[in-house]
C-alpha positions in Angstrom: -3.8 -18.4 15.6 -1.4 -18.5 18.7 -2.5 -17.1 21.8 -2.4 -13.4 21.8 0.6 -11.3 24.1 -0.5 -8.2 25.9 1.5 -4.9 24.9 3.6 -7.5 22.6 4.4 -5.6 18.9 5.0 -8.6 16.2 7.0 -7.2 13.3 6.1 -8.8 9.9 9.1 -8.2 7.9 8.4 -9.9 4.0 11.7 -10.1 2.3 12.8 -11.2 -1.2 16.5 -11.0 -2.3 17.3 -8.2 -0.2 20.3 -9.6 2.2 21.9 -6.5 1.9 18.9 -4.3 3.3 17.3 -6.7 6.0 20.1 -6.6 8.3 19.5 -2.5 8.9 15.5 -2.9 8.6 16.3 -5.6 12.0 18.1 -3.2 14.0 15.9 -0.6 13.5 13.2 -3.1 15.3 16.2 -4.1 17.9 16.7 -0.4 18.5 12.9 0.5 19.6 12.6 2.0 22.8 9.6 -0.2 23.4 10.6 -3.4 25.0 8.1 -5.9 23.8 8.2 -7.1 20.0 8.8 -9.9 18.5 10.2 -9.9 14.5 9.2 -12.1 12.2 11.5 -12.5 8.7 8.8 -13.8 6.2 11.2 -14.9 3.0 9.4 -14.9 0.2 11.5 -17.6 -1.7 14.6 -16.0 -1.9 17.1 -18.0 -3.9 20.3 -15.8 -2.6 22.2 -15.4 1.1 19.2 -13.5 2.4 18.3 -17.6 3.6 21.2 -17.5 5.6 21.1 -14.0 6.7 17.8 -15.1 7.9 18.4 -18.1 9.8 21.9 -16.7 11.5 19.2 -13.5 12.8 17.1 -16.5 14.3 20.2 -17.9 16.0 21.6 -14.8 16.9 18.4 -13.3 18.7 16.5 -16.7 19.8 13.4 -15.6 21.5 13.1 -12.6 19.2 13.6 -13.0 15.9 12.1 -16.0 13.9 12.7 -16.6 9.9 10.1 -19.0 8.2 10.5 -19.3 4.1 7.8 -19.8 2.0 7.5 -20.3 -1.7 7.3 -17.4 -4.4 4.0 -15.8 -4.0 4.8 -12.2 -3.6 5.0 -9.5 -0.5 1.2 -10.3 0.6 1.1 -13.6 1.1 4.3 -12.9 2.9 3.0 -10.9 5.3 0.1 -13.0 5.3 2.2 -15.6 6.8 4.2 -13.7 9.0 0.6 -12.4 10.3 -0.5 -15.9 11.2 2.1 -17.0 13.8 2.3 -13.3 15.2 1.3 -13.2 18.9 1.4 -9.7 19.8 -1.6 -7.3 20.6 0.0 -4.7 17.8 1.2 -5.7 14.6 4.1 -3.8 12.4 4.7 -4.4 8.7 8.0 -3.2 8.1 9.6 -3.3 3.8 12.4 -5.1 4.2 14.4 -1.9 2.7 13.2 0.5 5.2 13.8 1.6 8.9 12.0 2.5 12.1 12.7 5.3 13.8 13.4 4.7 17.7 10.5 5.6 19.4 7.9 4.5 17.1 6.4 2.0 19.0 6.2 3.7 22.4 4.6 6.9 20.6 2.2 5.2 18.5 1.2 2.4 21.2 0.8 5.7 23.6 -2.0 7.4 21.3 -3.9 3.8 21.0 -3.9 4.4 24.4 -5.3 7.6 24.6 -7.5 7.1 22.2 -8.8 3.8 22.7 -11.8 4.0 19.5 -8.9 3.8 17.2 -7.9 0.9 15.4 -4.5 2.6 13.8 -2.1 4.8 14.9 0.6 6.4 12.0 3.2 9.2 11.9 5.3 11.0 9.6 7.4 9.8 6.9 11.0 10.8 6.2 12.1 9.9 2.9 16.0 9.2 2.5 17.4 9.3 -0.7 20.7 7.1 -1.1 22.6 9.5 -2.0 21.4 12.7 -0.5 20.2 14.3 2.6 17.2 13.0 3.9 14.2 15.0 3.2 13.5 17.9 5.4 9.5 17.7 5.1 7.3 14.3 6.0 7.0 12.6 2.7 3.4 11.8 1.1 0.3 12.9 3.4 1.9 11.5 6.6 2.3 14.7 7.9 -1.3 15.3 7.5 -3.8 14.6 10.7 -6.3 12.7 8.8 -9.3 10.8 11.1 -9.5 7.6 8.2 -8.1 6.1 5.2 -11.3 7.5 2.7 -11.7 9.1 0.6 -8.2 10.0 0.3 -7.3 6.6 -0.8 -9.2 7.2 -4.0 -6.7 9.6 -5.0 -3.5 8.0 -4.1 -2.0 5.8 -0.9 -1.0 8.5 0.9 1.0 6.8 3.5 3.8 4.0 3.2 3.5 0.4 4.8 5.7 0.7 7.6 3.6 4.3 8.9 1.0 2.7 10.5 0.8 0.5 14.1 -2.0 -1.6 13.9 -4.6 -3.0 16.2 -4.5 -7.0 16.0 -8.2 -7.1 16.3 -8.7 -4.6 13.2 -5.7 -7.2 11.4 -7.8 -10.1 12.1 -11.0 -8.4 10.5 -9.1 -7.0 7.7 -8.7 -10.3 7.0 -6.0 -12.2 4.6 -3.7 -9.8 2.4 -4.2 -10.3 -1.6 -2.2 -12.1 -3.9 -1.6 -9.1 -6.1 2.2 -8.5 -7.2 1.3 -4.7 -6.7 -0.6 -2.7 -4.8 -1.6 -5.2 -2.0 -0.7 -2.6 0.1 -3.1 -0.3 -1.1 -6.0 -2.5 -1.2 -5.0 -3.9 2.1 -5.9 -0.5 3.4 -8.9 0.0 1.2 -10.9 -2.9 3.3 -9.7 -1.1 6.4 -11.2 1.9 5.3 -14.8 0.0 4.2 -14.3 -0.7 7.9 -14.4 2.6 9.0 -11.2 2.2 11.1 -10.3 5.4 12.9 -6.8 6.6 12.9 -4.6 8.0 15.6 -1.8 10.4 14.1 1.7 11.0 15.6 3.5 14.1 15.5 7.1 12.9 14.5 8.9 10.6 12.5 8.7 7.4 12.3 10.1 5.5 9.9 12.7 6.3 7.3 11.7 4.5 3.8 15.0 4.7 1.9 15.1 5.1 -2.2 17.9 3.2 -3.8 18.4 1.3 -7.2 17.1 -2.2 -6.5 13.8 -3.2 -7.0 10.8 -1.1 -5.0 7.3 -2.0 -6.2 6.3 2.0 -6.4 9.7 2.3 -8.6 10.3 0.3 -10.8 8.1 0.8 -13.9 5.7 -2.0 -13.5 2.1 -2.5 -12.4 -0.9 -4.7 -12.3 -1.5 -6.8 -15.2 -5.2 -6.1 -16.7 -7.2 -8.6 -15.0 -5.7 -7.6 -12.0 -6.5 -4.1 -12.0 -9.9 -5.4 -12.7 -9.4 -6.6 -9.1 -8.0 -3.7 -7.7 -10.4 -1.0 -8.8 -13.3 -3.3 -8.2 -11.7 -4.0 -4.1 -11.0 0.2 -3.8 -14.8 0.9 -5.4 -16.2 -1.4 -3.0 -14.1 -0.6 0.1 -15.0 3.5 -0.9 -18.6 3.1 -1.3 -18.9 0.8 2.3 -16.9 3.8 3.6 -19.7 6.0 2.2 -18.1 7.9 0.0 -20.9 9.3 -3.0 -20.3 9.8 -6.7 -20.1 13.6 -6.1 -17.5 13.4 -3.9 -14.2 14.8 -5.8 -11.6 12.2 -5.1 -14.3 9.8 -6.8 -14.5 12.1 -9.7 -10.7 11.5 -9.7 -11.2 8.0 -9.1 -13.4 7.7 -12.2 -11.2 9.4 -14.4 -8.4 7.4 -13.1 -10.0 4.1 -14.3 -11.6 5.3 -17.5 -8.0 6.1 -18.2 -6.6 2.6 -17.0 -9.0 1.5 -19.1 -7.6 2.7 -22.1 -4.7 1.4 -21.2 -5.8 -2.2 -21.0 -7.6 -1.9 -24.3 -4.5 -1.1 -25.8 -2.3 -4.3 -24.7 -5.5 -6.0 -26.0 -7.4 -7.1 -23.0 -10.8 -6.2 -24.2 -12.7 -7.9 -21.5 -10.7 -5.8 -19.2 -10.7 -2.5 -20.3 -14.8 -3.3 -21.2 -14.9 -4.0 -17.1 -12.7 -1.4 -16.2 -14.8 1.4 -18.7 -17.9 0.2 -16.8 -16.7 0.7 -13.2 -16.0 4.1 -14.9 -19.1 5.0 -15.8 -20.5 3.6 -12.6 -18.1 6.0 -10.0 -19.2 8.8 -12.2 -21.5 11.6 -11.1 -23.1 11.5 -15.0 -20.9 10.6 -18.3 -19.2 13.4 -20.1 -19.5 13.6 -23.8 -15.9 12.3 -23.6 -16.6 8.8 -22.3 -19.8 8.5 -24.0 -17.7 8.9 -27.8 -14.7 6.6 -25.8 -17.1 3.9 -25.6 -19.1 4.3 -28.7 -15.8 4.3 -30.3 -15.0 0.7 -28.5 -18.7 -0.5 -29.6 -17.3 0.0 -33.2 -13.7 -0.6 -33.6 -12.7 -2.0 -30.4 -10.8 -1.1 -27.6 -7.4 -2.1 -28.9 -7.8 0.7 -31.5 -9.5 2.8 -29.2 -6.5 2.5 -26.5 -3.5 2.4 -29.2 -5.2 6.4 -30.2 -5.2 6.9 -26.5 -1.3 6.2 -26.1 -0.9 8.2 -29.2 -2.6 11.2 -27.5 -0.6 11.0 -24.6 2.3 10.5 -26.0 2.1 13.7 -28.7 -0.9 15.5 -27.5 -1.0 18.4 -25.1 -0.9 16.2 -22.0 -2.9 18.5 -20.0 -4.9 16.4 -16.8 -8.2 16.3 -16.6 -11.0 18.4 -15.3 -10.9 16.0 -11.9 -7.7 14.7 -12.0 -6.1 15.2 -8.2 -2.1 15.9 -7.3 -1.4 12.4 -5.6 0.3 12.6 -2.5 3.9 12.5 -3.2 3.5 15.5 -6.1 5.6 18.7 -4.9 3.2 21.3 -3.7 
């Protein structure tokens, strides 16, 4: 690791295909009223102009900017990589389709400051829509002064990537980001919460994350394939229960239903070893079985869970659709 730069910010910016985004997510950066950054453009293997719209940023702002390409792996190892050359004493990720707000770094630096036994300092959210008026309220829970990431993280990430400032020294015991296509983010933050990092919030905006057609992980109608939700639930479980969080808590009733549900899901594109995994870490966040999950299971025992999860999809797909008993709004749900 190089030699770490005192009051330095290094800005990990992962980018795939997304030349005409990256250009506006640099200014932002170049815009800070903070002084001392560095940005670091961590292609992910693009195959279009983004390459060159890299490499002309590196020319253009030499001491500043650097681009480094890497192969295909997806947005963590990305960031990953950016994270290993950074030098600064704060580190940024920034979504290569999103903005900072101007004074981000100089308010969020400031209440690190002040408040020197947190590791993470995060502000409010403004969503933009492309083609509407910004938002008017702070999007998710970033308007929310919340002292750390659990249990809330059982119920949904309520913050985006680019929200938080972090400590380097709480980057370096995070430790490397996953290789999971989705939801690195979320599990990223789920070893900082095991940690029991405490968080600094920030009145204001600042950062704009901006909807639009291309491809966002959170929008485009994909997730984790089975065995990798196997590693998901199994990282947030584990990062929850080192954060203390107990079975009677009710995000990890909602947590349980969440998987028992997930599940299904994986029992019905045939993974049985998954959905098996997935059923157990159910029964294992729960505060006692229901009668529900005990016939769920008995059921799978029987006839397996591909028939077990193909009536499940059939249920929610013509049944009454009603949530269950534990079942939490997430944070981006109106109201």
């Amino acid at each position: 690791m190089p030699e770490i730069i005192s009051d330095l910010v290094s800005v990990v910016i992962p980018v795939n295909n997304r030349a005409r985004m990256l250009g506006a997510a640099v200014d932002s950066v170049l815009c800070q009223t903070w002084p001392h950054f560095e940005i670091i453009i961590s292609d992910d293997g693009s195959t279009d102009d983004t390459v060159e719209l890299g490499r002309a940023l590196e020319i253009q702002h030499e001491g500043v900017v650097r681009y480094l390409w890497n192969p295909n792996r997806g947005a963590g190892p990305a960031r990953e990589a950016g994270r290993q050359i950074a030098r600064g004493e704060f580190i940024q990720y920034l979504d290569s389709d999103d903005t900072l707000c101007p004074r981000k770094f100089e308010v969020q630096i400031a209440a690190l400051r002040l408040h020197p036994e947190c590791g993470v300092a995060y502000g409010q959210i403004r969503l933009c829509p492309e083609d509407a008026a910004p938002m008017d309220k702070p999007h998710k829970w970033s308007g929310r002064a919340l002292p750390a990431l659990f249990p809330w993280l059982l119920v949904d990430r309520w913050w985006n990537t680019n929200a938080p400032l972090w400590r380097r020294s709480v980057c370096e015991t995070i430790g490397p980001w996953s290789d999971l296509r989705y939801s690195q983010d979320w599990e990223y933050d789920a070893r900082a919460g095991a940690l029991g990092v405490r968080l600094a919030h920030c009145p204001e905006y600042v950062t704009n994350q901006h909807q639009h057609p291309g491809n966002r992980q959170t929008g485009n109608g994909k997730w984790l394939s089975p065995p990798d939700q196997v590693r998901f639930f199994r990282s947030l479980h584990s990062a929850a229960c080192k954060a203390g969080v107990e079975n009677l808590a009710p995000e990890m009733q909602h947590f349980s239903r969440w998987v028992f549900s997930q599940a299904r899901k994986c029992g019905a594109l045939g993974d049985a070893e998954s959905a098996e995994t997935l059923f157990q870490l159910a029964l294992q966040s729960a505060v006692s079985p229901d009668l529900k999950m005990k016939l769920i299971g008995a059921a799978a025992k029987m006839f397996g869970w591909k028939f077990v999860g193909a009536v499940g999809q059939f249920r929610d797909r013509y049944g009454d659709g009603k949530t269950g008993l534990h079942t939490q709004k997430q944070s981006w749900m109106v109201g």
